[in-house]
C-alpha positions in Angstrom: 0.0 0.0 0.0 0.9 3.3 -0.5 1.1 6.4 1.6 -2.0 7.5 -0.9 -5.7 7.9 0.9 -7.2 4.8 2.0 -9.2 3.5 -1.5 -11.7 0.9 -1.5 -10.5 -0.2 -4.8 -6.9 -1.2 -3.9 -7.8 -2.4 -0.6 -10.4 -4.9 -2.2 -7.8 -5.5 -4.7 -4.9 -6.1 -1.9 -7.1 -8.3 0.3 -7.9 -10.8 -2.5 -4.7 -10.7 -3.5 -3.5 -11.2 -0.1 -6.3 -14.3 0.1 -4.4 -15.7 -3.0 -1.4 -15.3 -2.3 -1.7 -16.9 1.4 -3.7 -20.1 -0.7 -0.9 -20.9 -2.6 1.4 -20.7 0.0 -0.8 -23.1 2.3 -1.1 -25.5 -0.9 2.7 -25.3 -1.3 3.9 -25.9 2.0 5.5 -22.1 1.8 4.9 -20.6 5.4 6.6 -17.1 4.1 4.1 -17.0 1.2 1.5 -17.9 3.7 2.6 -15.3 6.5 3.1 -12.7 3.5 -0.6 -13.1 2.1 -2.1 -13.2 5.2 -0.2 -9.9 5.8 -1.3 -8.3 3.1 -5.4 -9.1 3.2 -5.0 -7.5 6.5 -4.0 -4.4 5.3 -6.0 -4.8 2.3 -9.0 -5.0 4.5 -8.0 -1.8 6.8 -7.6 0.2 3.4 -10.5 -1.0 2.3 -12.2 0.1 6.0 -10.4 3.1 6.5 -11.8 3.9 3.0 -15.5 3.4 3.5 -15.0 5.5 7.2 -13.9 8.2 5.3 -16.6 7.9 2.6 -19.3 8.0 5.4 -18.0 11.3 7.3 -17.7 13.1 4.0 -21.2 12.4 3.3 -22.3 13.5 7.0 -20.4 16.6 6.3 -22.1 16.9 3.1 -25.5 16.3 4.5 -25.0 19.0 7.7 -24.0 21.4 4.9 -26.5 21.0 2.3 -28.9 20.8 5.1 -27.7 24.2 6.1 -27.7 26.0 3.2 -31.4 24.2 2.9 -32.6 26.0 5.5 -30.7 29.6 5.3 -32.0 29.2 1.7 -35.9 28.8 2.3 -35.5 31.1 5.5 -33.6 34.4 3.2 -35.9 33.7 0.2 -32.9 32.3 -2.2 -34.5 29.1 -4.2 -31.3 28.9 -5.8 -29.0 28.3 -2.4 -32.6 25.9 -0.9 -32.2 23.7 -4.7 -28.2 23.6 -4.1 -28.3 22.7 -0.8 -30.9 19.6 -1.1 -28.7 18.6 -3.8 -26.0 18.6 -1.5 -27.7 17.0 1.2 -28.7 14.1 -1.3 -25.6 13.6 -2.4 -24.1 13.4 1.0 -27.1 11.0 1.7 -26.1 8.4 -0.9 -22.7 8.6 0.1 -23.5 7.3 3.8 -25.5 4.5 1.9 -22.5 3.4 -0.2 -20.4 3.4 3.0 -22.2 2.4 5.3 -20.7 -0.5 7.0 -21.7 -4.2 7.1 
């Protein structure tokens, strides 16, 4: 892994590769490919968490702000800033629902 933000993507991809990688070296009788596959699904799978804990605060964040600008919006009169911010408060919705954890 790098020193990148956490992605679900290479974490999904690190932890089946980690799975593999640890399957072989149990078939194989190779403890080091074993220990070394083993090593890396665990990391794969704290990417991959690390990832989807992000996700989920940015859309809180999103949903706080969206509902903010809601609400300033209806209360000042300014449809445009009300329409942006239930966009944004959507967005940040669906983003909790793709990250929410299992």
């Amino acid at each position: 892994m790098s020193s990148q933000e956490p992605s679900k993507i290479s974490g999904q991809f690190h932890s089946v590769k980690g799975t593999a990688v640890e399957t072989i070296g149990d078939m194989a009788g190779l403890q080091s490919w074993s220990q070394s596959g083993k090593e890396e699904h665990v990391k794969g799978e704290g990417e991959y968490n690390a990832a989807q804990a992000k996700g989920y605060a940015e859309g809180v964040a999103d949903r706080v702000t969206g509902y903010k600008d809601s609400v300033v919006g209806a209360v000042t009169g300014d449809k445009a800033q009300q329409t942006a911010g239930n966009v944004k408060n959507e967005k940040g919705q669906t983003q909790q629902e793709i990250n929410k954890p299992a």
